[in-house]
N, CA and C atoms of all chains as a GROMACS GRO file, in nm:
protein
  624
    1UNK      N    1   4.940   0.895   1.366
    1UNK     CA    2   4.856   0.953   1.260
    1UNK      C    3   4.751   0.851   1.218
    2UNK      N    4   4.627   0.903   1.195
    2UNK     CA    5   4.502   0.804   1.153
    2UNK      C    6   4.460   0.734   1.250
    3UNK      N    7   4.460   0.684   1.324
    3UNK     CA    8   4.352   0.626   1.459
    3UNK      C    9   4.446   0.610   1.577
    4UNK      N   10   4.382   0.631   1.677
    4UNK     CA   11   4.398   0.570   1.804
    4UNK      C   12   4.316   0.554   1.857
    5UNK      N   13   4.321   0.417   1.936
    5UNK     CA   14   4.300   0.330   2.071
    5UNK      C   15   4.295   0.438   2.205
    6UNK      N   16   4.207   0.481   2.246
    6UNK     CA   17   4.256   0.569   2.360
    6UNK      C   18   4.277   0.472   2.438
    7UNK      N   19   4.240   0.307   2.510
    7UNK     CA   20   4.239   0.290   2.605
    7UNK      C   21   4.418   0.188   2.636
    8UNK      N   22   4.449   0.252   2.534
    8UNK     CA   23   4.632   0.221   2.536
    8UNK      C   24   4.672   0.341   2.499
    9UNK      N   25   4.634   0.460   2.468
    9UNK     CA   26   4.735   0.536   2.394
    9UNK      C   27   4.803   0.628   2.453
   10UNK      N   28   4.976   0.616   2.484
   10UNK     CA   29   5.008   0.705   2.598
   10UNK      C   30   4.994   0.871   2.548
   11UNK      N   31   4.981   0.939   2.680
   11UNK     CA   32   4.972   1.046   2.681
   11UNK      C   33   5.105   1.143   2.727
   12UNK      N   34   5.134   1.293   2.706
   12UNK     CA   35   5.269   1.331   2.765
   12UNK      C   36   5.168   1.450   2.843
   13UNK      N   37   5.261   1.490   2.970
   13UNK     CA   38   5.210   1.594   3.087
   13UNK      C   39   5.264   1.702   3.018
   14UNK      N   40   5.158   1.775   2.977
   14UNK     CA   41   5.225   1.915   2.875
   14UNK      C   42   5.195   2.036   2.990
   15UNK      N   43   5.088   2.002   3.122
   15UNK     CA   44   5.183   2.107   3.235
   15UNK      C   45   5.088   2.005   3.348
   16UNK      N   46   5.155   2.072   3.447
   16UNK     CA   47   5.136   1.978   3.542
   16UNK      C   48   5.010   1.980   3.596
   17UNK      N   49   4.981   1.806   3.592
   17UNK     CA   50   4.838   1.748   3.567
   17UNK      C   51   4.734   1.751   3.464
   18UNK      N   52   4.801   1.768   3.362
   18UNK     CA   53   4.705   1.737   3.285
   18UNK      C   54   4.808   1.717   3.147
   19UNK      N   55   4.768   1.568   3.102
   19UNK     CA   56   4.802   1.468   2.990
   19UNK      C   57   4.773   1.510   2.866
   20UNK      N   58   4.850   1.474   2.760
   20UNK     CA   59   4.749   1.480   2.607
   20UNK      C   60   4.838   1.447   2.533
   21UNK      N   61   4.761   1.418   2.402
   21UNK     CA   62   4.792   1.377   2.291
   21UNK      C   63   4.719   1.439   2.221
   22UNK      N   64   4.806   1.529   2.068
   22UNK     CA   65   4.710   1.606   2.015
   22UNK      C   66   4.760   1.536   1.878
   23UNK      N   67   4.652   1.555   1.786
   23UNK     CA   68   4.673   1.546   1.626
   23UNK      C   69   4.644   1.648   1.551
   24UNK      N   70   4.716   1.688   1.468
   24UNK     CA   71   4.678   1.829   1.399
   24UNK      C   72   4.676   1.847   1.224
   25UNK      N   73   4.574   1.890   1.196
   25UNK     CA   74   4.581   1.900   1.034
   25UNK      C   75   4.608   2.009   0.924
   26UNK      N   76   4.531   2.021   0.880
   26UNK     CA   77   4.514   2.167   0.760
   26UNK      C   78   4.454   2.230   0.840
   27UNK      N   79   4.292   2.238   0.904
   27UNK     CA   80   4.259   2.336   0.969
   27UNK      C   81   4.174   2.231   1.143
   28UNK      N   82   4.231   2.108   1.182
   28UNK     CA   83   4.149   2.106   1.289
   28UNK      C   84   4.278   2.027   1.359
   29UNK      N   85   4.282   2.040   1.521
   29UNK     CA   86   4.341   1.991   1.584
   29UNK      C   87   4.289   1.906   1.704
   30UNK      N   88   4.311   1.820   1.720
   30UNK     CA   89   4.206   1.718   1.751
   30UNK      C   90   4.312   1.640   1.932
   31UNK      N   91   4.246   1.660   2.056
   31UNK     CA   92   4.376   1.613   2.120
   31UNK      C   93   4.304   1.548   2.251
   32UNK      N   94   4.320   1.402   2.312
   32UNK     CA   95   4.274   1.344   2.426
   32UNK      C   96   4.338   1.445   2.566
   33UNK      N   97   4.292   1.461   2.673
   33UNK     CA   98   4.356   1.529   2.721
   33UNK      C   99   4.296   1.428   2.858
   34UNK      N  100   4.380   1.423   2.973
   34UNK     CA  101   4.338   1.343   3.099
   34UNK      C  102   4.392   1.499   3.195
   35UNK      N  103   4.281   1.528   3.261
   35UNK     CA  104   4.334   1.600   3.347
   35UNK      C  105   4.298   1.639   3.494
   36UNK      N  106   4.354   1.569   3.642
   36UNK     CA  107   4.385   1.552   3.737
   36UNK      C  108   4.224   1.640   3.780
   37UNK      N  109   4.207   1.510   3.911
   37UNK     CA  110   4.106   1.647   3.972
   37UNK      C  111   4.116   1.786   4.105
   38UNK      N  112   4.075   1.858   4.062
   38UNK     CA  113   4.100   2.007   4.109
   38UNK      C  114   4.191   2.055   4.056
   39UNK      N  115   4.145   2.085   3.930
   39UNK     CA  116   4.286   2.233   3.838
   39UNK      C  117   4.130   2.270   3.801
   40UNK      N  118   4.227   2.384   3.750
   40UNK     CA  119   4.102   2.488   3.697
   40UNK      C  120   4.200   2.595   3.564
   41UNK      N  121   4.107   2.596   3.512
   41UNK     CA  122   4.139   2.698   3.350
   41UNK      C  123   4.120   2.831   3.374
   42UNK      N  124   4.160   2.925   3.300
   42UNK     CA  125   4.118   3.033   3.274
   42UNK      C  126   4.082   3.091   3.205
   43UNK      N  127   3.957   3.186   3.241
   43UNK     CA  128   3.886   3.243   3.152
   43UNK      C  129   3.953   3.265   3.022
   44UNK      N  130   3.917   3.247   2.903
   44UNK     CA  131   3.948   3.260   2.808
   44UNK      C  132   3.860   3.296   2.709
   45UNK      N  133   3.933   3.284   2.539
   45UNK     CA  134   3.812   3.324   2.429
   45UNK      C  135   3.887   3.289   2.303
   46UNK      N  136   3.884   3.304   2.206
   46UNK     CA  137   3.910   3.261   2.088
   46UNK      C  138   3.823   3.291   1.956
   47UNK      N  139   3.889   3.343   1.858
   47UNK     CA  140   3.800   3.329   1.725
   47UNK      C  141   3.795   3.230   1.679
   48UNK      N  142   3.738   3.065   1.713
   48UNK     CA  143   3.746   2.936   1.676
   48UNK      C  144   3.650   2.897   1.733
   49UNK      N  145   3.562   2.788   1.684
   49UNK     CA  146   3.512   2.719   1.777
   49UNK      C  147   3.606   2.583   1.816
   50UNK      N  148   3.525   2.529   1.934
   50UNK     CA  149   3.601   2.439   1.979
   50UNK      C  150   3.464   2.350   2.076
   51UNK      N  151   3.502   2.219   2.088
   51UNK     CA  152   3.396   2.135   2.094
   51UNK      C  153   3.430   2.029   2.145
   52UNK      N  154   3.381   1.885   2.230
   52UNK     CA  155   3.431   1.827   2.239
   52UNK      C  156   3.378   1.704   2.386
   53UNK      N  157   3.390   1.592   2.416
   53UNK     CA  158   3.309   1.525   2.500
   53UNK      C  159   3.415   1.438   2.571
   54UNK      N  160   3.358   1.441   2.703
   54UNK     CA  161   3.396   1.334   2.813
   54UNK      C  162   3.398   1.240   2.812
   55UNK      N  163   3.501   1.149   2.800
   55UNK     CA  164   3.493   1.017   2.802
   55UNK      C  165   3.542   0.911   2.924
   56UNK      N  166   3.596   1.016   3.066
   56UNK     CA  167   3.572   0.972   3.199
   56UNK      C  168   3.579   1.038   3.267
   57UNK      N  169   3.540   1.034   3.407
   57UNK     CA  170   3.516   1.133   3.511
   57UNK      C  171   3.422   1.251   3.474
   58UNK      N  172   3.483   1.340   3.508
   58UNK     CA  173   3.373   1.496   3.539
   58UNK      C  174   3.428   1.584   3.494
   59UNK      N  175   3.387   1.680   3.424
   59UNK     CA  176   3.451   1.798   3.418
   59UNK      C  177   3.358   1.910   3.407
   60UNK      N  178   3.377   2.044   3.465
   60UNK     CA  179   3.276   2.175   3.442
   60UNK      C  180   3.318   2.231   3.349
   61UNK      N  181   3.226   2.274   3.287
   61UNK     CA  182   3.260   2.379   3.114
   61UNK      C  183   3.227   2.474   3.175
   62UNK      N  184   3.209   2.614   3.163
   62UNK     CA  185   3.134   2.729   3.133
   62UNK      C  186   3.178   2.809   3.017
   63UNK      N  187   3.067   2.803   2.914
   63UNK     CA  188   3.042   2.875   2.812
   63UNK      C  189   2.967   2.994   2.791
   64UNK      N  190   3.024   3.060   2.791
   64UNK     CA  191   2.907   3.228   2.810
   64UNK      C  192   2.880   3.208   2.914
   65UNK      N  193   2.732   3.273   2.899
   65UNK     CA  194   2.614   3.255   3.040
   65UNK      C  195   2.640   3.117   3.075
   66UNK      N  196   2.705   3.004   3.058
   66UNK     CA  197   2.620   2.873   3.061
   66UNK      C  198   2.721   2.816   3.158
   67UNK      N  199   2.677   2.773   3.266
   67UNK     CA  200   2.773   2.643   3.346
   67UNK      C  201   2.764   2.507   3.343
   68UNK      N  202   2.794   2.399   3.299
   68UNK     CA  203   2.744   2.256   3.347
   68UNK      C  204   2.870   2.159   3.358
   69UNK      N  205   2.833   2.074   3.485
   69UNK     CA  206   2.935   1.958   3.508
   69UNK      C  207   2.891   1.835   3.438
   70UNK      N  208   2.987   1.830   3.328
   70UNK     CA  209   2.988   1.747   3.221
   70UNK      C  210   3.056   1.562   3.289
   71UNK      N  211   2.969   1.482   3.254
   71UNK     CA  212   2.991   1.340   3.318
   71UNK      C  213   3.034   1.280   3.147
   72UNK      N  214   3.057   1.146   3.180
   72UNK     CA  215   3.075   1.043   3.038
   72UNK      C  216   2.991   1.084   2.962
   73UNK      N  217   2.970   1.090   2.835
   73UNK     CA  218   2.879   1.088   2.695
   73UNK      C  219   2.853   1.214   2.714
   74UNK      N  220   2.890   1.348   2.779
   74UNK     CA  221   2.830   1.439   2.759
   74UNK      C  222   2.927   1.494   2.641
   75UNK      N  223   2.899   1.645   2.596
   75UNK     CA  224   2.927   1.683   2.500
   75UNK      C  225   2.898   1.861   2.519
   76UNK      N  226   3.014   1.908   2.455
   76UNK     CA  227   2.998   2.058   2.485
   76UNK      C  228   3.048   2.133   2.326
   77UNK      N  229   2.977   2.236   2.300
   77UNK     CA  230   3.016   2.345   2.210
   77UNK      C  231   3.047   2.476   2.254
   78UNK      N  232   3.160   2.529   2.224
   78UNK     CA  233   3.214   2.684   2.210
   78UNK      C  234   3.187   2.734   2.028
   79UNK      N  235   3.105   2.823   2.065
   79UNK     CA  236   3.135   2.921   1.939
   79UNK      C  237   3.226   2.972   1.944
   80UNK      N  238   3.266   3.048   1.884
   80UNK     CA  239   3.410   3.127   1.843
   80UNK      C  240   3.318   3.248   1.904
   81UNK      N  241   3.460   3.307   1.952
   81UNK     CA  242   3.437   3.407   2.042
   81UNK      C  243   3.390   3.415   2.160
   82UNK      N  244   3.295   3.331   2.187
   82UNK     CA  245   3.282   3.298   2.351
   82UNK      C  246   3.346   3.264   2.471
   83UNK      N  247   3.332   3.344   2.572
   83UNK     CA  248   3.388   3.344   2.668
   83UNK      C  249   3.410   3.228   2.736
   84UNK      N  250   3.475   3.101   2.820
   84UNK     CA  251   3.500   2.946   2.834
   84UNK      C  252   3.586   2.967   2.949
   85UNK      N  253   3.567   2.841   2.997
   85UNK     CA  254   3.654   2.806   3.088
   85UNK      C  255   3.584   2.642   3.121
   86UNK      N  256   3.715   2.570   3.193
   86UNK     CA  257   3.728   2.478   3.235
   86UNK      C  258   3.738   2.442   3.404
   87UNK      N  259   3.682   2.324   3.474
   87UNK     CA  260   3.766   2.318   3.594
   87UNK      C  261   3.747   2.153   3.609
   88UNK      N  262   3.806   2.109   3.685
   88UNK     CA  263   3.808   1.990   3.802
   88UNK      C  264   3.757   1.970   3.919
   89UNK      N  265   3.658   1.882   3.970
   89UNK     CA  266   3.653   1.852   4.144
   89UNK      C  267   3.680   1.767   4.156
   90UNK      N  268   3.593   1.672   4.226
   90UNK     CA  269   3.667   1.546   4.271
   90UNK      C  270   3.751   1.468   4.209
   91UNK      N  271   3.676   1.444   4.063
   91UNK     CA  272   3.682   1.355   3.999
   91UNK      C  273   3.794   1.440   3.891
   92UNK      N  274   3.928   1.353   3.870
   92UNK     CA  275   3.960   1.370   3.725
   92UNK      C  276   3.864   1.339   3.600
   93UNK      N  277   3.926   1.410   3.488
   93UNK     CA  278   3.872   1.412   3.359
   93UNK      C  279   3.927   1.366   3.232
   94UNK      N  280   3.894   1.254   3.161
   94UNK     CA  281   3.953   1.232   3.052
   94UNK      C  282   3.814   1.265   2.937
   95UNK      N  283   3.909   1.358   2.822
   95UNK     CA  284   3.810   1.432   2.692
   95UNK      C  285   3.893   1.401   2.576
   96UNK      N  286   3.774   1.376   2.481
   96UNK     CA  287   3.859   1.424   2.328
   96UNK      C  288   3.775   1.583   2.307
   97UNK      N  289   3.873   1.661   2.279
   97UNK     CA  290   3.880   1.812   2.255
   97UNK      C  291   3.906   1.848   2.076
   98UNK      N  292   3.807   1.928   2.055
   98UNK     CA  293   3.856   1.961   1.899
   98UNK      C  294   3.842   2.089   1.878
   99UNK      N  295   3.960   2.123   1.798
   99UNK     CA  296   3.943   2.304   1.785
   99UNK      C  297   3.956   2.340   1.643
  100UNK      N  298   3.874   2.385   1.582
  100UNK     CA  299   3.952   2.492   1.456
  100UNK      C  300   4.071   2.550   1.450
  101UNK      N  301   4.170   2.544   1.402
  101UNK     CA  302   4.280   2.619   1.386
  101UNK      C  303   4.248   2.752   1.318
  102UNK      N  304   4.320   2.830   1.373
  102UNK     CA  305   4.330   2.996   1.355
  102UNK      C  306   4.355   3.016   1.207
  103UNK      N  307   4.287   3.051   1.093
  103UNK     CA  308   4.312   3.113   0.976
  103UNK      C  309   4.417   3.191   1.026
  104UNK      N  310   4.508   3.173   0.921
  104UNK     CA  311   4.624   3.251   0.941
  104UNK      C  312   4.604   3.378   0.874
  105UNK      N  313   2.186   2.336   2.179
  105UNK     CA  314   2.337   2.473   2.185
  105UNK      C  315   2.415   2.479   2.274
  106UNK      N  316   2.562   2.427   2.328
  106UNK     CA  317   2.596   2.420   2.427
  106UNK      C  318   2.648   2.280   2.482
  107UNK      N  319   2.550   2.220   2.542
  107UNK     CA  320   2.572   2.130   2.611
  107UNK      C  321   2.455   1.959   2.540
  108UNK      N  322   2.556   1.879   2.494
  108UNK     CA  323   2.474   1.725   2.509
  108UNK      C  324   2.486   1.661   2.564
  109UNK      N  325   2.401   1.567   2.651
  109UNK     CA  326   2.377   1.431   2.688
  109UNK      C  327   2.355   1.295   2.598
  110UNK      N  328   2.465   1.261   2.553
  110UNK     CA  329   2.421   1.172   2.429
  110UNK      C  330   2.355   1.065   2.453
  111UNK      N  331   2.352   1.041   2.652
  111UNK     CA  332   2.240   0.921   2.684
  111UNK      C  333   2.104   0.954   2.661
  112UNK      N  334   2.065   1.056   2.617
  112UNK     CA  335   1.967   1.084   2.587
  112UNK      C  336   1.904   1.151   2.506
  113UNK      N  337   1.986   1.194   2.438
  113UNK     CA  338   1.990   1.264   2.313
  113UNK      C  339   1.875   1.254   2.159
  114UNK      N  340   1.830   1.304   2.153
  114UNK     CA  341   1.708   1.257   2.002
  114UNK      C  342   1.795   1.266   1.887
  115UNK      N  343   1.790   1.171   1.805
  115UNK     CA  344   1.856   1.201   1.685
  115UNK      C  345   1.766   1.193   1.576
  116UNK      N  346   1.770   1.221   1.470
  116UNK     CA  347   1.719   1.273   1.368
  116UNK      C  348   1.770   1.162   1.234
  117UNK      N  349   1.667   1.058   1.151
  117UNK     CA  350   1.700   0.989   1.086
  117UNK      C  351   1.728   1.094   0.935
  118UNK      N  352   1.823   1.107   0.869
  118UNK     CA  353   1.863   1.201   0.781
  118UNK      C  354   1.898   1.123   0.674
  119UNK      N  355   1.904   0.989   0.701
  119UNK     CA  356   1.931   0.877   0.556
  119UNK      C  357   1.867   0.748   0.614
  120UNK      N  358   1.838   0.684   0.530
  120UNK     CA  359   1.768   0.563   0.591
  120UNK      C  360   1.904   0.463   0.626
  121UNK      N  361   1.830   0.432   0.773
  121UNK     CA  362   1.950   0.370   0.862
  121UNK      C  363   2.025   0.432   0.961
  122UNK      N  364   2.042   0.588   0.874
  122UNK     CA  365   2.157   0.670   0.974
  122UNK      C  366   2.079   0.777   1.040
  123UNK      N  367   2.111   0.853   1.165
  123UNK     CA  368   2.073   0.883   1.326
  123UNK      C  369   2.144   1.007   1.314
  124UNK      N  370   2.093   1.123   1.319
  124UNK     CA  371   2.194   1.233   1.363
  124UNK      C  372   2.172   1.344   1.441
  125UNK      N  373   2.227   1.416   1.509
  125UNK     CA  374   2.202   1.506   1.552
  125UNK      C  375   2.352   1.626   1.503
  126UNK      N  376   2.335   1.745   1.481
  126UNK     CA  377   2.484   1.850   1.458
  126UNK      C  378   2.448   1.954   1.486
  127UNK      N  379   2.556   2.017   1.540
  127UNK     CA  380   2.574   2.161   1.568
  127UNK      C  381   2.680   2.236   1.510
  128UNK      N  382   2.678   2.353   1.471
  128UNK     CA  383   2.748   2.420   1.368
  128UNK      C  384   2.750   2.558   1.390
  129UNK      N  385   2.929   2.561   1.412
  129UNK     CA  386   2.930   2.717   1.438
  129UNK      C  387   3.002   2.746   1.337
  130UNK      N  388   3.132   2.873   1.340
  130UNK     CA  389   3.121   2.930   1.254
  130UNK      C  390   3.274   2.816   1.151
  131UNK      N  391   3.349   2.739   1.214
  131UNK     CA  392   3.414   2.700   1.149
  131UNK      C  393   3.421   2.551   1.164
  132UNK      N  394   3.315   2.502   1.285
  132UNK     CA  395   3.370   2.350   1.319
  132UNK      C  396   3.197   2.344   1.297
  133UNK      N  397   3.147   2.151   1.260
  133UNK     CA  398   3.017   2.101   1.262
  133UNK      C  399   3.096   1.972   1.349
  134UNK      N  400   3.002   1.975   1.440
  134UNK     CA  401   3.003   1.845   1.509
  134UNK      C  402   2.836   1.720   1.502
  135UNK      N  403   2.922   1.626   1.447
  135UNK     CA  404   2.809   1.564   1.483
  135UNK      C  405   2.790   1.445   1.547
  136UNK      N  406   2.647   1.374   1.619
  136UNK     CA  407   2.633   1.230   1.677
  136UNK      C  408   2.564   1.182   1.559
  137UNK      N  409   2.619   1.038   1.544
  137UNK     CA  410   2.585   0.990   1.448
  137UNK      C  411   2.533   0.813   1.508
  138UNK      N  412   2.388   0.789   1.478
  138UNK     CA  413   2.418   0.626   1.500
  138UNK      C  414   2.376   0.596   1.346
  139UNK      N  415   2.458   0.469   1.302
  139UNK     CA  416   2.486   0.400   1.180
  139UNK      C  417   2.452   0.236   1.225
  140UNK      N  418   2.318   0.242   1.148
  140UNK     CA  419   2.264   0.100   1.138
  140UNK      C  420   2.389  -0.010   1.100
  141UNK      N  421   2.398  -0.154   1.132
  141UNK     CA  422   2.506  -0.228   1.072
  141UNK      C  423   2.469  -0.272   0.948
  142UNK      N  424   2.501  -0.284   0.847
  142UNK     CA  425   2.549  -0.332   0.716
  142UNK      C  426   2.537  -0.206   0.629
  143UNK      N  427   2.594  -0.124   0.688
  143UNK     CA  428   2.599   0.007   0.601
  143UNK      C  429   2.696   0.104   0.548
  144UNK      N  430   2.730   0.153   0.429
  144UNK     CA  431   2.850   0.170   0.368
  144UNK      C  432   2.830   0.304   0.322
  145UNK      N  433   2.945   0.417   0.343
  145UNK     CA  434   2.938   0.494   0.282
  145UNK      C  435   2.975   0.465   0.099
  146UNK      N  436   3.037   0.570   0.063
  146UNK     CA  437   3.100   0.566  -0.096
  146UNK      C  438   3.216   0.630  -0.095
  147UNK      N  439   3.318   0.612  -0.129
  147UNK     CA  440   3.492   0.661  -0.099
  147UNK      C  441   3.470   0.841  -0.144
  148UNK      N  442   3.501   0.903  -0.088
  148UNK     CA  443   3.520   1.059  -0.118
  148UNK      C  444   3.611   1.137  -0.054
  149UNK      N  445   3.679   1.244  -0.097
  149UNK     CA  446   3.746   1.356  -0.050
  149UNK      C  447   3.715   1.455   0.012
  150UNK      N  448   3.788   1.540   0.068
  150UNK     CA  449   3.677   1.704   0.107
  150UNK      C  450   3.822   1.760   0.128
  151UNK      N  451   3.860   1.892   0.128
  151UNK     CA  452   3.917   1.931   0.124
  151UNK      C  453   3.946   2.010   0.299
  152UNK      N  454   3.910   1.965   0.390
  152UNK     CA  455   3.919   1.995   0.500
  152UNK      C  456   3.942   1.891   0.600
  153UNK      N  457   3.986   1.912   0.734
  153UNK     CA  458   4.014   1.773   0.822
  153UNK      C  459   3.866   1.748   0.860
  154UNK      N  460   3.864   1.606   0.909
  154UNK     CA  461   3.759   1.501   0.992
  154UNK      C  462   3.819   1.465   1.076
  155UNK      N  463   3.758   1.424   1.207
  155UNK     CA  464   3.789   1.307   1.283
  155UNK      C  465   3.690   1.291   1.374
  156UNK      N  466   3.736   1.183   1.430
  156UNK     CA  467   3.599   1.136   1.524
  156UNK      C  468   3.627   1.055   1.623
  157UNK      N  469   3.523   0.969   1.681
  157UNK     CA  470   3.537   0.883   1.810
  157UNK      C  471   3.430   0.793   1.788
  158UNK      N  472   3.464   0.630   1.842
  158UNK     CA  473   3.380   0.572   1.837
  158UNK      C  474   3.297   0.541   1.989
  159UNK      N  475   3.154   0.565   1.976
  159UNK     CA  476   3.121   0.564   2.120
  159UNK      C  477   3.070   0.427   2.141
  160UNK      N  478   2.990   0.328   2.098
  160UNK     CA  479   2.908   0.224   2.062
  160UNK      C  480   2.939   0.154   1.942
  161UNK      N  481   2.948   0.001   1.924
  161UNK     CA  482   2.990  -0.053   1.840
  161UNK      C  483   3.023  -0.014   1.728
  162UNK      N  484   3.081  -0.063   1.628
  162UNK     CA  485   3.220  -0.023   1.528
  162UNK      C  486   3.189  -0.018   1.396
  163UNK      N  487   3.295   0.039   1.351
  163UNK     CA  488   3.292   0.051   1.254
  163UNK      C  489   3.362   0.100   1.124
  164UNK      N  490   3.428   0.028   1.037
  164UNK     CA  491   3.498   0.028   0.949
  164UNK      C  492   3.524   0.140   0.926
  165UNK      N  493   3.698   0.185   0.921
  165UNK     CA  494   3.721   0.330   0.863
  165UNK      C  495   3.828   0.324   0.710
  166UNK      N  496   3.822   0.358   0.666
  166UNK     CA  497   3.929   0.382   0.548
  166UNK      C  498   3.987   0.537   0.538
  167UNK      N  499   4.113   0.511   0.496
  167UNK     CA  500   4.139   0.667   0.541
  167UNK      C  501   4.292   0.610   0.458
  168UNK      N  502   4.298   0.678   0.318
  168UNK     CA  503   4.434   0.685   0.246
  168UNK      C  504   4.418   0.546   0.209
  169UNK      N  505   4.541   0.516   0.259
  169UNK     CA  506   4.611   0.356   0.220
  169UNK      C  507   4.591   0.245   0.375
  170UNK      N  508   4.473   0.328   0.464
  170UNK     CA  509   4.481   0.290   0.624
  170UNK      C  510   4.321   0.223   0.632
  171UNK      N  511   4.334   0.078   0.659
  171UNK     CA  512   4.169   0.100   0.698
  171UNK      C  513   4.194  -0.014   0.832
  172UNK      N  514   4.068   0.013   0.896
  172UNK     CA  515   4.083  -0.008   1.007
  172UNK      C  516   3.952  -0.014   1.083
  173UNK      N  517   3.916  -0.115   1.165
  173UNK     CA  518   3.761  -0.182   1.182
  173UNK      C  519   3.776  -0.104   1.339
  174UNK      N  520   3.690   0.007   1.407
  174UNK     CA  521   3.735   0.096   1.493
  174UNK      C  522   3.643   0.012   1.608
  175UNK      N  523   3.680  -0.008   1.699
  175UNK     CA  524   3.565   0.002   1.856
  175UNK      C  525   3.574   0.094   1.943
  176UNK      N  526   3.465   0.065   2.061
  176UNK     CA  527   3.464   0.196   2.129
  176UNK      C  528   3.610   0.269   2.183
  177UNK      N  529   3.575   0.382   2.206
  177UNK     CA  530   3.706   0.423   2.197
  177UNK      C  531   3.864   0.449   2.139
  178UNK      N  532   3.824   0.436   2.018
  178UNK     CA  533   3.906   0.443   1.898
  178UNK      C  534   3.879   0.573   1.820
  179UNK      N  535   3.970   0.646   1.789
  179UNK     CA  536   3.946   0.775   1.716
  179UNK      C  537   3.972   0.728   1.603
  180UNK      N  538   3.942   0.847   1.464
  180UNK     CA  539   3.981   0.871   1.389
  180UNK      C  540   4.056   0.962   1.345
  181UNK      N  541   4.119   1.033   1.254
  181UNK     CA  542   4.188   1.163   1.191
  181UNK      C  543   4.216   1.150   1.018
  182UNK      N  544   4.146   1.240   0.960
  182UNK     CA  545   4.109   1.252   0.804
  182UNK      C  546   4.169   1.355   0.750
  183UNK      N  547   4.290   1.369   0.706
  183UNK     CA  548   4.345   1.520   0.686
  183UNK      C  549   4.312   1.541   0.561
  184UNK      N  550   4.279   1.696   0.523
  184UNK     CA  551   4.210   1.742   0.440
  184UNK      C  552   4.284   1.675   0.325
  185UNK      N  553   4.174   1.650   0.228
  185UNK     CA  554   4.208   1.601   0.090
  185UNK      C  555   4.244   1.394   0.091
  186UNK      N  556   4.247   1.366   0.201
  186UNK     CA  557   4.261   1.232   0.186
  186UNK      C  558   4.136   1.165   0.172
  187UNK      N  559   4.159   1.064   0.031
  187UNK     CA  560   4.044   1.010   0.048
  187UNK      C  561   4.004   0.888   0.170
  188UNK      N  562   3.846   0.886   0.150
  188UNK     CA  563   3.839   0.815   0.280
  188UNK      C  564   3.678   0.764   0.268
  189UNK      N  565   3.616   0.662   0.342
  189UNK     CA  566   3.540   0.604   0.372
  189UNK      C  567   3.456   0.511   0.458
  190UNK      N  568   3.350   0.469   0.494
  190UNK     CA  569   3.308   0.437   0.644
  190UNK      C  570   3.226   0.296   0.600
  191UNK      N  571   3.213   0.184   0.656
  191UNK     CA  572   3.125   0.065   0.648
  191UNK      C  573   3.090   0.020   0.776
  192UNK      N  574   2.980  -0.032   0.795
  192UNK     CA  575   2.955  -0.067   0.965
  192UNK      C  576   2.913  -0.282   0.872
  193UNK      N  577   2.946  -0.330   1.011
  193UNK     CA  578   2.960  -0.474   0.984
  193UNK      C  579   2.793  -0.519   1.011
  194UNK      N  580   2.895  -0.626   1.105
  194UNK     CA  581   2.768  -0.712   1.190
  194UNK      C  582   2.711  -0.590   1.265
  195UNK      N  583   2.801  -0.483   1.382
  195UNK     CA  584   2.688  -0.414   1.449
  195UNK      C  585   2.703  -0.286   1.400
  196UNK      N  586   2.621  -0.207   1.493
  196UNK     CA  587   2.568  -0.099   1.434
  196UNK      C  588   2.693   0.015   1.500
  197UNK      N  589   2.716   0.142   1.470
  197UNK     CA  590   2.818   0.246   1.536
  197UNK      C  591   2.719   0.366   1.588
  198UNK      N  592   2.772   0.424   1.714
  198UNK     CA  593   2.728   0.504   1.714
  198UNK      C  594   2.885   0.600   1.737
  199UNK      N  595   2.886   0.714   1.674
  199UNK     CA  596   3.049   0.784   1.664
  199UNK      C  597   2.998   0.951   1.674
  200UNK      N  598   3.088   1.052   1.751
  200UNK     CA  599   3.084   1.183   1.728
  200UNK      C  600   3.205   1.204   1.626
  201UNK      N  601   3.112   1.290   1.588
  201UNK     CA  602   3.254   1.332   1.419
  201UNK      C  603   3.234   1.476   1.434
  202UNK      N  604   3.317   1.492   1.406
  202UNK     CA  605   3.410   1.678   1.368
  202UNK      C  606   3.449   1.725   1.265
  203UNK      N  607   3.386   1.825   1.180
  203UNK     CA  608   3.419   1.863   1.034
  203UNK      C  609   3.505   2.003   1.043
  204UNK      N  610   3.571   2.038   1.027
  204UNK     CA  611   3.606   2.215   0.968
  204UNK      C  612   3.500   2.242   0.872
  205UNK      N  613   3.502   2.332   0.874
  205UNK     CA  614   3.398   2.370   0.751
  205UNK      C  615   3.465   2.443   0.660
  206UNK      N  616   3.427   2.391   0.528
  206UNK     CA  617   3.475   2.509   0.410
  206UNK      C  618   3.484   2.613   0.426
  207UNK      N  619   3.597   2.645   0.380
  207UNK     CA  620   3.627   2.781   0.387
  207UNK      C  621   3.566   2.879   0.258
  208UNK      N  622   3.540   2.965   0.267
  208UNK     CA  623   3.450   3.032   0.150
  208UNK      C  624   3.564   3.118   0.083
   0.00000   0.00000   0.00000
């Protein structure tokens, strides 16, 4: 709770190949995630936004209409409700990921 | 909208000293922030979570009874209602931060 070091901070395999550590609050959940290269996400959506940047390797977003292979310092936004997905190529991906939590 | 490159990114001076750029959907604001060094916020609350990442040199976090001088790659986490506060030293920070947004 309250800071971490990513470049010590272990991570647990919450499915196979891909790492994380999440922190969670009143309404935001905040989680490093390392994840292997070549997996891929599925289409998905959410009433949340969710947001969040690369801090090694590669990873592809697609947001709505939008595709891009995201390198170090990049940075991506989901509105809530938009359609998303994730993937992997060569390169694994390590991100900090942040989401709104669902009004209950 | 979408997608940043923070190597290249324009930011927007919004206080003297401080650098920003944000995007804001319907429940999360994200922002890049660079913070000149010898610069201090003022201790305050909010009633929603924060957190962040440090991308470029550091910078002082306070958070409760926790403070803690952050470098690259060091997160933060601010759970709603804790007070909290930011100082940059000798160098300057550059950090992405993550707000929830009030709820109405």
């Amino acid at each position: 709770m309250g800071f971490w070091n990513l470049k010590e901070l272990k991570l647990n395999e919450f499915r196979p190949g891909i790492f994380s550590k999440i922190e969670s609050g009143a309404n935001l959940t905040m989680a490093v995630m390392v994840i292997d290269s070549n997996k891929e996400g599925s289409p998905h959506n959410h009433p949340f936004d969710q947001c969040g940047i690369v801090l090694e390797g590669e990873i592809e977003m697609t947001v709505g209409e939008g595709k891009k292979l995201l390198a170090i310092m990049e940075t991506y936004f989901i509105p809530a409700g938009t359609p998303h997905n994730w993937k992997t190529l060569a390169l694994s991906a390590k991100i900090l990921d942040v989401v709104a939590k669902q009004s209950v």
